[in-house]
KETORTOR-502389 format. One record per residue (C-alpha): chain; x negated, y negated, z negated. Coordinates in steps of 0.1 Angstrom, whole numbers, plus 5000, padded with zeros to 4 digits. Layout:
<nodes>
<chain A&c1 X&c2 Y&c3 Z>
...
</nodes>
This chain:
<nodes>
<chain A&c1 5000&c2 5000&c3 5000>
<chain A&c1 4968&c2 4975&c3 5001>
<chain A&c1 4977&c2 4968&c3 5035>
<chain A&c1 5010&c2 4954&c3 5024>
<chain A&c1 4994&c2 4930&c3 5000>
<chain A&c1 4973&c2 4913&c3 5029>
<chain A&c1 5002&c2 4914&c3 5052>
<chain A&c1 5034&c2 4894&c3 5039>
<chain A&c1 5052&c2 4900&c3 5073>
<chain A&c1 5046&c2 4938&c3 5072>
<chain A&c1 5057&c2 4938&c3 5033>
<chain A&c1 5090&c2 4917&c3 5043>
<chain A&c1 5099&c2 4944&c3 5069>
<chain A&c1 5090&c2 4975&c3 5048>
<chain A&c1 5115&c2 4958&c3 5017>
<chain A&c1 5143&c2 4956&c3 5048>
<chain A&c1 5135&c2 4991&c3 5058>
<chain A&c1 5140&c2 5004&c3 5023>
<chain A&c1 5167&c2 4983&c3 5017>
<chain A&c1 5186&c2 4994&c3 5050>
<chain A&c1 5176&c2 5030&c3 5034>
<chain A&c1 5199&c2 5022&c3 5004>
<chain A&c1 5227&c2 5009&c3 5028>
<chain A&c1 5227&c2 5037&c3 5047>
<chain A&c1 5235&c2 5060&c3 5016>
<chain A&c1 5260&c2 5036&c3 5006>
<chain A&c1 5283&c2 5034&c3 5038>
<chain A&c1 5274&c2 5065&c3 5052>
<chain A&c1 5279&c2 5089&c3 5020>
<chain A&c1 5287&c2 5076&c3 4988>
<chain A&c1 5316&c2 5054&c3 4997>
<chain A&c1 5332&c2 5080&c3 5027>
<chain A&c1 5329&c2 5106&c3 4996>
<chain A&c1 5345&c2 5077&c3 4972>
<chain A&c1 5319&c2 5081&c3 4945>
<chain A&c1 5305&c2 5053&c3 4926>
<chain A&c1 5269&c2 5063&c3 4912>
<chain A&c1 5266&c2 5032&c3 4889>
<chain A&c1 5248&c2 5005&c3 4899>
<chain A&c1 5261&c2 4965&c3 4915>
<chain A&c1 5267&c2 4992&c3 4945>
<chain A&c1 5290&c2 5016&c3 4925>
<chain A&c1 5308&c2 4988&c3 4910>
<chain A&c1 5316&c2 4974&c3 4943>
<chain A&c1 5326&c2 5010&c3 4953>
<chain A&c1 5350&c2 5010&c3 4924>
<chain A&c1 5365&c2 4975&c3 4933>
<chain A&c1 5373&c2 4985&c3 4970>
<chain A&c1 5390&c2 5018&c3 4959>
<chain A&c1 5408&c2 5003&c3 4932>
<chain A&c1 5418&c2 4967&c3 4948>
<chain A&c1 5404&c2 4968&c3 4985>
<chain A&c1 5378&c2 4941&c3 4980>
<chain A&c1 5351&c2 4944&c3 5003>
<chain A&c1 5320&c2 4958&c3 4991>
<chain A&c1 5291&c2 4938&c3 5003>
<chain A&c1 5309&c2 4904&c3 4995>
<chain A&c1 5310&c2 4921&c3 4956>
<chain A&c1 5277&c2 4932&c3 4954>
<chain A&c1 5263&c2 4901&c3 4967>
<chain A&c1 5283&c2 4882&c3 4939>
<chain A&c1 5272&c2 4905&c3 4917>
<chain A&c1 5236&c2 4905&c3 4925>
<chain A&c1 5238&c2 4864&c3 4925>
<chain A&c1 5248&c2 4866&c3 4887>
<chain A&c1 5215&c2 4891&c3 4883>
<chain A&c1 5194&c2 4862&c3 4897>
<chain A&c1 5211&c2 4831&c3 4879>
<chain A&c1 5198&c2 4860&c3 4847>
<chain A&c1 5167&c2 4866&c3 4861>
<chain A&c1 5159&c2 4830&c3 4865>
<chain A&c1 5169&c2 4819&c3 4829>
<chain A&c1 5156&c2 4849&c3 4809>
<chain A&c1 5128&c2 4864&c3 4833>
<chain A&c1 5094&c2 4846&c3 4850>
<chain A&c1 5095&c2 4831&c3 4885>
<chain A&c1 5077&c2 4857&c3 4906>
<chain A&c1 5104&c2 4882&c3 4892>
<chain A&c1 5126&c2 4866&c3 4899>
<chain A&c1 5119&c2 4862&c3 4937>
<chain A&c1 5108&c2 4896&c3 4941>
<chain A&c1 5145&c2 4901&c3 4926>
<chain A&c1 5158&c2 4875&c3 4951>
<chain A&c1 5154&c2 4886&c3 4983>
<chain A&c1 5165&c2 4920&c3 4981>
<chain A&c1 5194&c2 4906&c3 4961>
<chain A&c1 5205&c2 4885&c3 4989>
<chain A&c1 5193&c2 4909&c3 5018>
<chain A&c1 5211&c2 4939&c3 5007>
<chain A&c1 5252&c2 4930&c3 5008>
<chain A&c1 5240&c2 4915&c3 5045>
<chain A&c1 5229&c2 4947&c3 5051>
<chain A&c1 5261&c2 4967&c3 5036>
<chain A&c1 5282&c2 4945&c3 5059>
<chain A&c1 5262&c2 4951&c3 5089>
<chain A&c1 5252&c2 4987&c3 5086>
<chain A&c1 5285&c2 5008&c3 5100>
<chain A&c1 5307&c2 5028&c3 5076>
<chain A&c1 5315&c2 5063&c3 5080>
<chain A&c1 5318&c2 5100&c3 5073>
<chain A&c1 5292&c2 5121&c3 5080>
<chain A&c1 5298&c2 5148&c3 5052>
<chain A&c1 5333&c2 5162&c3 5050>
<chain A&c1 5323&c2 5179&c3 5017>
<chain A&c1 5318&c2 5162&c3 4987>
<chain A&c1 5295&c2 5172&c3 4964>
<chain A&c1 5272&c2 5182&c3 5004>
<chain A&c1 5275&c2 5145&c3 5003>
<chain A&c1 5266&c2 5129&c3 4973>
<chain A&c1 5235&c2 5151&c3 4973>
<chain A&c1 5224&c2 5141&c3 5006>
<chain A&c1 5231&c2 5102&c3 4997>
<chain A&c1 5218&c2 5105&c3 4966>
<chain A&c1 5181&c2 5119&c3 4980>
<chain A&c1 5187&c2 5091&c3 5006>
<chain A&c1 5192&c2 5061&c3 4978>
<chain A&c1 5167&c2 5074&c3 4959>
<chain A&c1 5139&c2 5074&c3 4986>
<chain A&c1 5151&c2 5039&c3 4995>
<chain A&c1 5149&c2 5029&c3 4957>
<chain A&c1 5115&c2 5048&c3 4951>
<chain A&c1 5101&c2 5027&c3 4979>
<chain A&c1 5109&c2 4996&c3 4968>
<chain A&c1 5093&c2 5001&c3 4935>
<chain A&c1 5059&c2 5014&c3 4955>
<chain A&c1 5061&c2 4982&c3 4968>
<chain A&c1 5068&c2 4960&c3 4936>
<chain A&c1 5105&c2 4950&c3 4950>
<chain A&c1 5139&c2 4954&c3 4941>
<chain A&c1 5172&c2 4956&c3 4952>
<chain A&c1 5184&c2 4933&c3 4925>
<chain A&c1 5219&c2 4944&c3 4904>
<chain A&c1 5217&c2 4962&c3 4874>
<chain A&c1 5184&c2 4965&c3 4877>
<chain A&c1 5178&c2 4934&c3 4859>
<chain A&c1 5197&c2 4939&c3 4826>
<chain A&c1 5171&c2 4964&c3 4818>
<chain A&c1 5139&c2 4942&c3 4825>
<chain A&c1 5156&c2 4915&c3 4802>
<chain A&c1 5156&c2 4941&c3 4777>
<chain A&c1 5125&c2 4954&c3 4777>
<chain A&c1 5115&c2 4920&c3 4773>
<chain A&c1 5132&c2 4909&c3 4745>
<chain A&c1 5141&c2 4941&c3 4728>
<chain A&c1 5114&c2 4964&c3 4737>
<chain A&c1 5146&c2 4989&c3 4752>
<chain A&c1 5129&c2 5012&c3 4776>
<chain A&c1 5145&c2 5007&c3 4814>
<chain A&c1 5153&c2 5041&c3 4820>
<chain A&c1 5171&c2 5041&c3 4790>
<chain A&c1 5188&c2 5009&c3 4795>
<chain A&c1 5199&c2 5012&c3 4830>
<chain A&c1 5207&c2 5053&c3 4831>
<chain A&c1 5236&c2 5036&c3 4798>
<chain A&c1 5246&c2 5012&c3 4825>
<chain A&c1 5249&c2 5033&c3 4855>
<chain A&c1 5275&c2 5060&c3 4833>
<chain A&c1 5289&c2 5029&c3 4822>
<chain A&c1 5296&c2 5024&c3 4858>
<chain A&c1 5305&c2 5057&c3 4870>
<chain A&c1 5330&c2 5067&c3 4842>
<chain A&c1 5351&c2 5040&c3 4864>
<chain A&c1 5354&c2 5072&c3 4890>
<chain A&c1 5384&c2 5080&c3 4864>
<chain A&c1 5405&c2 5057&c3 4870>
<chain A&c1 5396&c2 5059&c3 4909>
<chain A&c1 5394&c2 5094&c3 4920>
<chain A&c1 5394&c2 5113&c3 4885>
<chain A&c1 5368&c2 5139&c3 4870>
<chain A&c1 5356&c2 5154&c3 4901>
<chain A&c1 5341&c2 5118&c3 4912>
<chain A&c1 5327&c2 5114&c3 4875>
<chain A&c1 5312&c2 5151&c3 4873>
<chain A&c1 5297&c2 5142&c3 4909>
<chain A&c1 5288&c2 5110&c3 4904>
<chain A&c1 5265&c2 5119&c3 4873>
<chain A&c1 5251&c2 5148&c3 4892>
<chain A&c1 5238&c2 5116&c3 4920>
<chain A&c1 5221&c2 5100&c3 4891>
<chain A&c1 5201&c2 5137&c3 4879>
<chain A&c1 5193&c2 5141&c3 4917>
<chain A&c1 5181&c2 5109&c3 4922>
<chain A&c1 5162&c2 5104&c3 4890>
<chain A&c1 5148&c2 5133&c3 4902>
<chain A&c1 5136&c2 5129&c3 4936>
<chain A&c1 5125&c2 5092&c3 4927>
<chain A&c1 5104&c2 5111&c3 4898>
<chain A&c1 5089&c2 5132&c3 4924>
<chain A&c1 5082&c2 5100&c3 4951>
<chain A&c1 5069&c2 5078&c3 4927>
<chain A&c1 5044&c2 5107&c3 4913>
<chain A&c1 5028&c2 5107&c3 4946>
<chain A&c1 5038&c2 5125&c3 4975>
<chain A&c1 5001&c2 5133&c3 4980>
<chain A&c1 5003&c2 5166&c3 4959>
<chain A&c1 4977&c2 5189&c3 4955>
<chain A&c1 4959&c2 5217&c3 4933>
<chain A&c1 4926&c2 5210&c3 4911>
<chain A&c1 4911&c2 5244&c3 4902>
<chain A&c1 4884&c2 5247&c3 4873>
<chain A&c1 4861&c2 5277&c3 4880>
<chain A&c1 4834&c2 5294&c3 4858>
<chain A&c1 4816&c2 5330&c3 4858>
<chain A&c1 4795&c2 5345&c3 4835>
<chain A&c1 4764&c2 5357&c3 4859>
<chain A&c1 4777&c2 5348&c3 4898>
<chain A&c1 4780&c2 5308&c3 4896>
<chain A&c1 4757&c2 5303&c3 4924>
<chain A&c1 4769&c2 5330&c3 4945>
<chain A&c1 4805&c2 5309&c3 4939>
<chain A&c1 4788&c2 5275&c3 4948>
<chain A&c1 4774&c2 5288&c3 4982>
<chain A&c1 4808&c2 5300&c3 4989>
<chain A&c1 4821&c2 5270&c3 4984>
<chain A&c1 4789&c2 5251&c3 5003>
<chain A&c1 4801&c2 5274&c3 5032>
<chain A&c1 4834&c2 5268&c3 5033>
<chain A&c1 4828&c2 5230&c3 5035>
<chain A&c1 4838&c2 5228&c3 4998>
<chain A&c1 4833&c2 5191&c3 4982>
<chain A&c1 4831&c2 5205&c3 4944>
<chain A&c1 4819&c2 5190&c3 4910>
<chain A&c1 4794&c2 5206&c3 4884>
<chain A&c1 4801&c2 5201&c3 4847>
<chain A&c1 4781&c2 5216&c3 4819>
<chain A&c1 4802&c2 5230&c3 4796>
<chain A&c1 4795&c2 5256&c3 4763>
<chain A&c1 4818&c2 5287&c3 4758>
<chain A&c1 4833&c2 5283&c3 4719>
<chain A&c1 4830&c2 5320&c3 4708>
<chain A&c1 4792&c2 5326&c3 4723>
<chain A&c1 4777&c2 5292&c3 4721>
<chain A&c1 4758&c2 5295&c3 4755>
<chain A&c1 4759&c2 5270&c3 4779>
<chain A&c1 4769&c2 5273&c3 4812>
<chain A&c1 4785&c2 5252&c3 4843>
<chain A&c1 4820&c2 5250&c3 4857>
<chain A&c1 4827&c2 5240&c3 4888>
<chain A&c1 4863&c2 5215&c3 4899>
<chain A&c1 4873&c2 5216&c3 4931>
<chain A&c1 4903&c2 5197&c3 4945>
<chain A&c1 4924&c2 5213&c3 4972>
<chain A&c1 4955&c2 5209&c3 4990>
<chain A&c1 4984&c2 5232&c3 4981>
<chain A&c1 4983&c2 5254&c3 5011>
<chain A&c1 4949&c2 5261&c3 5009>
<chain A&c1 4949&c2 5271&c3 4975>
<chain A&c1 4963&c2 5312&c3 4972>
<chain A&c1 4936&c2 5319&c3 5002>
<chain A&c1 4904&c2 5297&c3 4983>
<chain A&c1 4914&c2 5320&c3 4948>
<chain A&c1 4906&c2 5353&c3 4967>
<chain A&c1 4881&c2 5343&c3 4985>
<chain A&c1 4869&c2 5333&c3 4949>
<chain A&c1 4880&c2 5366&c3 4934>
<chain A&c1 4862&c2 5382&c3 4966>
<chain A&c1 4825&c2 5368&c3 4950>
<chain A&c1 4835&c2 5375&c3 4917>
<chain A&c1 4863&c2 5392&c3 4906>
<chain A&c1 4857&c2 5382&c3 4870>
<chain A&c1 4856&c2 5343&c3 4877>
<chain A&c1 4876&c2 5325&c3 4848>
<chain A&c1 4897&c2 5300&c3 4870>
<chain A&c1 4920&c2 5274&c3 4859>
<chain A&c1 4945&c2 5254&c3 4883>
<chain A&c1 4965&c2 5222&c3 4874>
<chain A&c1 4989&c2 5203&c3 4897>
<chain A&c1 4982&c2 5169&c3 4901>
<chain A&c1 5000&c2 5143&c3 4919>
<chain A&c1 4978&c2 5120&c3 4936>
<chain A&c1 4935&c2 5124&c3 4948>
<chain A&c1 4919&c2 5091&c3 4961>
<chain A&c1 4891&c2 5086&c3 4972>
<chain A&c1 4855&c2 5101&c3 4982>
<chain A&c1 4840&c2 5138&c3 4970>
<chain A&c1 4814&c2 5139&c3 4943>
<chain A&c1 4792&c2 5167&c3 4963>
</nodes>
């Protein structure tokens, strides 16, 4: 994302694109299904189905409020980064087409709910927002030390439990299972979608027969000296960082040099960077 940072324009038209990703889930799933998954967006889902108000023109006087509150209890470069997407998003609600595309339900808000939440997740990757009830929760983390999650997962049931009076406890059960499904997937975005394996290896009496296979395999690895608790002898370990597909056919070649290496593996979520070699 350093690009984005020396590149204004480019960071403008990435925000639209994610922001067009959160329409999309909006007009073509959430409100065909009539499911309001908290949020300014659920709200205005609630408001059409219960009065026939449009929904762009309520979330945009929703988000409005959420910036006249931004701008008295929050600093001024949050409250532009709130601003834009505040005012960007209805446009985009009312220009972005409405329709079904799922017939079933529940198909539905699982598909719109992956689709909000990569929309979502990339706005945060970015340091943007959407606006809405998104900014409820900054104000109290700020003056009440209330963790966000906390504060805006209270505010989006809030919102959903209005699928009683609209559509009853199949919208409620559904919309709750949006919010798990895109807490989720935003969990798993925002982790880093650069997933990959990081194995520890030692042997008693083969380690160099394990580092030339690694030298021959083109195997980046790093060498720690470590000391084995029970015997007191010091020996090296070797960490090597792979990626996920490689990682059942590296562990028998390993097992192939040594079939009583001591190997550890961890997932990790993210590897920058060079190789120490």
């Amino acid at each position: 994302m350093k690009i984005l940072k020396n590149y204004q324009a480019l960071r403008y038209i990435v925000i639209v694109m994610a922001l067009e990703i959160v329409a999309i889930s909006i007009n073509f799933f959430y409100a065909p299904a009539k499911v309001a998954a908290g949020g300014a967006t659920g709200l205005a889902i609630l408001i059409n189905e219960l009065v026939g108000f449009d929904r762009a023109a309520t979330v945009l006087i929703v988000n409005l409020i959420m910036i006249v509150l931004a701008a008295v209890f929050l600093d001024r470069g949050t409250t532009a980064r709130i601003a834009f997407g505040s005012i960007v998003l209805p446009v985009l609600l009312k220009v972005t087409p409405s329709f079904q595309v799922l017939q079933d339900r529940t198909l539905a808000v699982l598909v719109g709910g992956s689709i909000f939440a990569v929309g979502v997740a990339l706005l945060y990757r970015i340091d943007a927002s959407s606006g809405g009830t998104a900014v409820p929760p900054m104000i109290f983390k700020k003056y009440f030390r209330i963790s966000p999650a906390l504060s805006l997962l209270a505010i989006d049931t809030v919102v959903s439990l209005g699928n009683l009076v609209t559509q009853g406890l199949e919208a409620l059960i559904l919309a709750l299972f949006s919010l798990v499904i895109t807490a989720v997937v935003m969990n798993y975005i925002e982790t880093g979608l650069d997933r990959r394996k990081m194995v520890y290896i030692t042997t008693n009496d083969r380690i160099d027969d394990l580092k030339k296979y690694l030298l021959d395999g083109d195997k980046g690895f790093t060498i720690m000296d470590v000391r084995g608790g029970y015997m007191g002898d010091g020996r090296e370990m070797l960490m090597v960082v792979l990626d996920n597909h490689e990682y059942n056919h590296f562990l028998r070649g390993i097992h192939q040099v040594d079939p009583e290496a001591f190997t550890i593996a961890y997932d990790i979520s993210e590897a920058h960077g060079g190789t120490f070699l």
